[in-house]
N, C-alpha and C positions, 0 to 999 in steps of 0.2 A: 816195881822198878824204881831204883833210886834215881836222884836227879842231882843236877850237878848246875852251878850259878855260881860263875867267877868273872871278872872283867880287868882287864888289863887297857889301858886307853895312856896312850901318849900326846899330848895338843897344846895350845894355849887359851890361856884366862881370856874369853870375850867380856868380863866387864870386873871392874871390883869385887872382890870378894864381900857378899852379905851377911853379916855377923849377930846374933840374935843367941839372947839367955833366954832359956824355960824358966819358968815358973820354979821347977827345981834344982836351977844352976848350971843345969847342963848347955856348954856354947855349941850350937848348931848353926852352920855356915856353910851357904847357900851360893853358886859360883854356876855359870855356864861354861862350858869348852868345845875349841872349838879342834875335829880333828880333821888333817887332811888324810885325800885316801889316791893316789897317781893312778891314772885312767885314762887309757886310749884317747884320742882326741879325732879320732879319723880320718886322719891325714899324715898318718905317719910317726906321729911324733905325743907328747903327751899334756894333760893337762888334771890341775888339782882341782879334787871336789871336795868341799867342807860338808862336816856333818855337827853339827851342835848337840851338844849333850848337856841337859842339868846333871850335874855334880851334888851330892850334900853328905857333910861331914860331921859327926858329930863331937863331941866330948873335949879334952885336951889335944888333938888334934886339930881338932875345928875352929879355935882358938888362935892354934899356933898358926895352919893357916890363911884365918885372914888378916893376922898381925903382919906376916911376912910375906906374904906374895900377893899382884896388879895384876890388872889389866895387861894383857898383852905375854905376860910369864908363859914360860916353858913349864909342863909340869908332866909328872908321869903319874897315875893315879893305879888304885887296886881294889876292888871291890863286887859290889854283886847288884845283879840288876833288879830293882823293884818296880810293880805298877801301882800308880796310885789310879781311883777310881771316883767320880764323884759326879754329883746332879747339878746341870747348869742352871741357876736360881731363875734365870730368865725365858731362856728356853725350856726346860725341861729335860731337856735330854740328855743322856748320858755321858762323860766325858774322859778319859782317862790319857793317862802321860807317864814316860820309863824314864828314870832317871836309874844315878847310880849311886849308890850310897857306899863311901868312900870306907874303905877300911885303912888302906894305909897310902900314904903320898909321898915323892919325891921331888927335889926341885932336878931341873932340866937344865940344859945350856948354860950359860956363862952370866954371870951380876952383872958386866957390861951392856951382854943384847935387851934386859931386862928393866934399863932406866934407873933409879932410884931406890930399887930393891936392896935389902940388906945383902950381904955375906952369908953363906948357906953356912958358914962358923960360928954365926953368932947364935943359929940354935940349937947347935948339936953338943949342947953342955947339957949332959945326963942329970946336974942335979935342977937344971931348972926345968924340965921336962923330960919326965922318965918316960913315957911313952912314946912319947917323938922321935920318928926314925930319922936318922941322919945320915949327912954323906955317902954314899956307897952300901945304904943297910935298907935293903927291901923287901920284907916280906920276915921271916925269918930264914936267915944266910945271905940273902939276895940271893941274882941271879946268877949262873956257871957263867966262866968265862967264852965257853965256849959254845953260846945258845948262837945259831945261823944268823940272828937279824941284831 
């Protein structure tokens, strides 16, 4: 049986994006988000529950962004979910954590609600990053105009 591991998550940047070279060049950056999900409140009416997700990005991408996007950023992200696994040196025991490791990124909302952030124009110039998807280009084609949500 095949399997299938795709994520689509919309939210905002809970802290600075964290930026780190490998040993062979490759920029790898590191970012929490936060998403909300509207849920009964039991009384009629509704209320937001966050859920936190690490985020990690690799290559030219990952680069791009934690050049251009904070704290607090609208982002739309695309990718697949991993577990990482490991022995806690202290205790012993075993420990593991799902993050999602980003294939492609969009910015979200408006440079205004965003603070200080650049202009999503200033990096959708193909020759200075041919990989980096820009304005309106998500995924390959982006999304129909007519997807319900």
């Amino acid at each position: 049986m095949a399997s299938f591991n795709r994520v689509i998550l919309m939210g905002n940047l809970t802290r600075d994006p964290e930026v780190r070279q490998a040993q062979n060049g490759t920029y790898v950056t590191k970012v929490g988000l936060a998403v909300n999900e509207r849920i009964p409140d039991g009384q009629g009416g509704w209320k937001d529950e966050a859920s936190f997700i690490d985020i990690v990005i690799f290559g030219k991408r990952a680069e791009a962004f934690g050049r251009y996007l904070r704290k607090g950023r609208s982002v739309l992200v695309e990718g697949k979910l991993r577990q990482n696994r490991w022995q806690d040196k202290e205790t012993q025991q075993n420990r593991s954590k799902l993050e999602v490791i980003v294939d492609n990124w969009e910015f979200t909302g408006s440079r205004d609600d965003q603070g200080n952030a650049p202009a999503p124009a200033a990096v959708a110039q193909p020759a200075a990053a041919p990989d980096f998807p820009g304005p309106g280009d998500f995924g390959t084609g982006g999304m129909p105009d007519d997807v319900p949500f």
